[in-house]
C-alpha positions in Angstrom: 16.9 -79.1 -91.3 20.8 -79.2 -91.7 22.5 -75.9 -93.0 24.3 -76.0 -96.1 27.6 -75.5 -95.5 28.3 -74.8 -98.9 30.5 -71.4 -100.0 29.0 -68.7 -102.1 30.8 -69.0 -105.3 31.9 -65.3 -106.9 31.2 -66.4 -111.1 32.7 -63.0 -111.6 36.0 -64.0 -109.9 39.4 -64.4 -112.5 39.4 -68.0 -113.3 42.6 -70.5 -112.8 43.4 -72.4 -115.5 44.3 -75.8 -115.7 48.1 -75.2 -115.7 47.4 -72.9 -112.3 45.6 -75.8 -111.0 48.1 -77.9 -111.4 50.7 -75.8 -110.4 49.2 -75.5 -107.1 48.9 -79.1 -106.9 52.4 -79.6 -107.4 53.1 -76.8 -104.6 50.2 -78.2 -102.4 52.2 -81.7 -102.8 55.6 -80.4 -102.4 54.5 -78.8 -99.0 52.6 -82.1 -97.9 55.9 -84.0 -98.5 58.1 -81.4 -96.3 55.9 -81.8 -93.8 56.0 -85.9 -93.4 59.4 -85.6 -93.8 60.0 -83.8 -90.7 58.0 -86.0 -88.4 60.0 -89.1 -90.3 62.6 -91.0 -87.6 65.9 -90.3 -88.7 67.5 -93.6 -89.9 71.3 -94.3 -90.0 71.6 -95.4 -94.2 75.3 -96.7 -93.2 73.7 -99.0 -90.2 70.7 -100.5 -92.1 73.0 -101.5 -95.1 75.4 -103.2 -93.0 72.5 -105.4 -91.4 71.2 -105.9 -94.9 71.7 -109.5 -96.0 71.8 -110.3 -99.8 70.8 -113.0 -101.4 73.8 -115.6 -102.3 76.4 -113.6 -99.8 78.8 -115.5 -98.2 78.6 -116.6 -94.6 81.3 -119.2 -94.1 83.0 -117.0 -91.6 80.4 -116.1 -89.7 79.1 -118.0 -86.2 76.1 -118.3 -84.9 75.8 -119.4 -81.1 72.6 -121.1 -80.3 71.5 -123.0 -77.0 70.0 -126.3 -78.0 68.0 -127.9 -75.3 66.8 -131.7 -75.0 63.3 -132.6 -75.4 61.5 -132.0 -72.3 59.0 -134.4 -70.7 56.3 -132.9 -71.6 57.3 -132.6 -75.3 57.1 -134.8 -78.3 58.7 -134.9 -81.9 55.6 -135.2 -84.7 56.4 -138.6 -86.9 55.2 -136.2 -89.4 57.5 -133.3 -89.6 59.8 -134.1 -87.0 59.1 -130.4 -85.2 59.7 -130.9 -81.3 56.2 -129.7 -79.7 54.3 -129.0 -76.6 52.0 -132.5 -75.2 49.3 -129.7 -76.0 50.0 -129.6 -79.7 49.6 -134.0 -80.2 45.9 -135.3 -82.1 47.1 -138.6 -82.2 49.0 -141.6 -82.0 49.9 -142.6 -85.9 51.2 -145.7 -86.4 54.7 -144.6 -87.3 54.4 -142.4 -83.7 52.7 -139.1 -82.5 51.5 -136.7 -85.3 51.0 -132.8 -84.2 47.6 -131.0 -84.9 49.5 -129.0 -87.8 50.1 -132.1 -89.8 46.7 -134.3 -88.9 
């Protein structure tokens, strides 16, 4: 048989109340924050609000440079949703043209 592992409790002992309870809650937490806080990654706040987009901002200056390749060979554009994919990705021939396994 498994030992209790149980304390012995001392009835005679001074009794907390519930404000000393929750005081040492409130200490207990305090300490518990502290210590995540220290193994946080520090985070630059200037940095992360400059990459921060908002909703409705304006973007009419701004560029964006992107590569556009051709349709390959083995590549086809669904009749469906007109997504360019892999051979692999076709279920059939529709009659308006090929339809991907997404939109079948």
């Amino acid at each position: 048989m498994g030992a209790s592992l149980h304390m012995a409790t001392d009835y005679d002992a001074p009794r907390k109340t519930d404000d000393e309870l929750a005081e040492d809650s409130i200490e207990e937490l305090k300490a518990r924050r502290v210590d995540k806080s220290a193994s946080t990654v520090d985070v630059d706040e200037t940095e992360l609000a400059e990459n921060l987009e908002l909703p409705g901002a304006d973007l009419s200056d701004e560029s964006l440079t992107v590569r556009v390749l051709p349709r390959q060979a083995d590549e086809f554009t669904c009749s469906s949703c007109f997504l360019v994919h892999h051979r692999s990705q076709l279920d059939h021939e529709g009659k308006n043209g090929p339809i991907c396994k997404e939109c079948a």
